[in-house]
C-alpha positions, 0 to 999 in steps of 0.5 A: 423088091416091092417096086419090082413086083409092082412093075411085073404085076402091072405089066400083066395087067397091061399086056397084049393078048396071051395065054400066057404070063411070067415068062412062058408059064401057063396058068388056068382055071382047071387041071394042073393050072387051076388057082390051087397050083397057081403059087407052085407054077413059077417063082414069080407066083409066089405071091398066090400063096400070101396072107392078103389075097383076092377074092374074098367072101365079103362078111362080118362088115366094119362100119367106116366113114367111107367117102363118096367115090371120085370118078373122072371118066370120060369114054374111052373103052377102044379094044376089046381082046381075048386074052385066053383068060377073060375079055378085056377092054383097054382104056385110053389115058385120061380117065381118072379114080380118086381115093386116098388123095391118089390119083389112080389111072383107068387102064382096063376093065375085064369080067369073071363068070361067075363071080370072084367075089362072094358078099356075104356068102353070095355068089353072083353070076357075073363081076366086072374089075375095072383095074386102075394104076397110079404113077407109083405102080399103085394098084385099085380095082372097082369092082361090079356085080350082075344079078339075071335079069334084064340085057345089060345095054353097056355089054350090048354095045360091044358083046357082039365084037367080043374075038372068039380066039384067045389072043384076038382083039377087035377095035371098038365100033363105039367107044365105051364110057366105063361110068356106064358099067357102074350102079345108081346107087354107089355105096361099096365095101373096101378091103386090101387084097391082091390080083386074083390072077398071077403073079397074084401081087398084093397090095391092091385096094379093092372098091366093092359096089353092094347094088349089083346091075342087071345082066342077062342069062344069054349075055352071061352064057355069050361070055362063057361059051367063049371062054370055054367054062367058068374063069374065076378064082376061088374066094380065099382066106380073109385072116385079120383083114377088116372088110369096111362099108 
């Protein structure tokens, strides 16, 4: 049941351009698709109701001997897609996340507005996943905050291709490098948590960048515009999970 699950959540993940998932069912942001109906919506999304969800509000740290995340990337941002719930960028094969002595494939990176998750009860006002599989369905997710401030040359370099339309996609003019997403400084927090998105699977390790890079205030509202207000799930109960760094 559990490889089940995997194979549903990633193909969520990895699906073309939809506004839709689990056979037909629609979900979203507000009204009766919002995130506190989301369990109700479909069998499928049972798990939106579960004890380990994400995000959280990251707090009350354990101090771990934490090793240096292993990044071995190499450019390969190709298709930007509206999927009627975030941007996303498909990755090609090849890039690779190291933890846990897995090797946890790069397959996308897509944005939340204003952020999902809180550190220390700080919202910030936008966050990046880049979402990662392992040849066991496995899945970890890296996470990048933004703070206002200067424009984000990485998001410049395809902002302007980003498809109005849910559903639409662009082929990259030039292809991104996700390394260029990523802070100087690369000290994270880690816990275990879910998709914050339906089918809500969890099970998933989440890496925490603590340096937020810069973004500006009209790529953040470029975003939003396009999608059509706010797209983040509130944060949820941590129960016993440690929240290590």
């Amino acid at each position: 049941m559990k490889k089940i699950m995997l194979v549903t959540a990633v193909a969520a993940l990895l699906s073309a351009p939809a506004a839709f998932a689990a056979q037909g069912v629609q979900w979203g942001y507000t009204g009766k698709e919002s995130p506190e109906n989301w369990a109700t919506l479909s069998p499928e999304f049972a798990a939106c109701a579960g004890k380990n969800q994400s995000p959280i509000n990251l707090t009350e740290f354990i101090e771990a001997e934490l090793a240096p995340l292993s990044f071995e990337y190499k450019p390969g941002g190709f298709e930007v897609i509206n999927n009627g719930h975030t941007i996303q960028v498909n990755y090609e094969a090849g890039s690779v996340f190291k933890v846990d002595g897995k090797d946890f494939v790069l397959k996308q990176f897509h944005f939340h507005a204003p952020s999902e998750n809180l550190i220390n009860g700080q919202s910030f006002p936008f966050e990046a996943h880049l979402v990662h599989v392992n040849d066991a369905g496995e899945i970890a997710v890296v996470t990048v905050m933004y703070k206002e401030g200067e424009a984000n040359k990485t998001l410049a370099s395809f902002w302007p291709q980003m498809p109005v339309m849910a559903g639409g996609s662009e082929k990259l003019s030039n292809t991104v490098n996700a390394l260029d997403l990523m802070p100087e400084n690369q000290d994270y927090f880690r816990f275990n948590g879910s998709l914050t998105t339906p089918p809500c699977t969890e099970g998933v390790r989440w890496f925490v960048f603590k340096e937020p890079v810069s973004i500006a205030k009209e790529q953040v509202e470029a975003f939003s515009k396009i999608m059509g207000g706010d797209n983040n799930r509130p944060v949820q109960p941590v129960n016993a999970r440690p929240v290590l760094q």
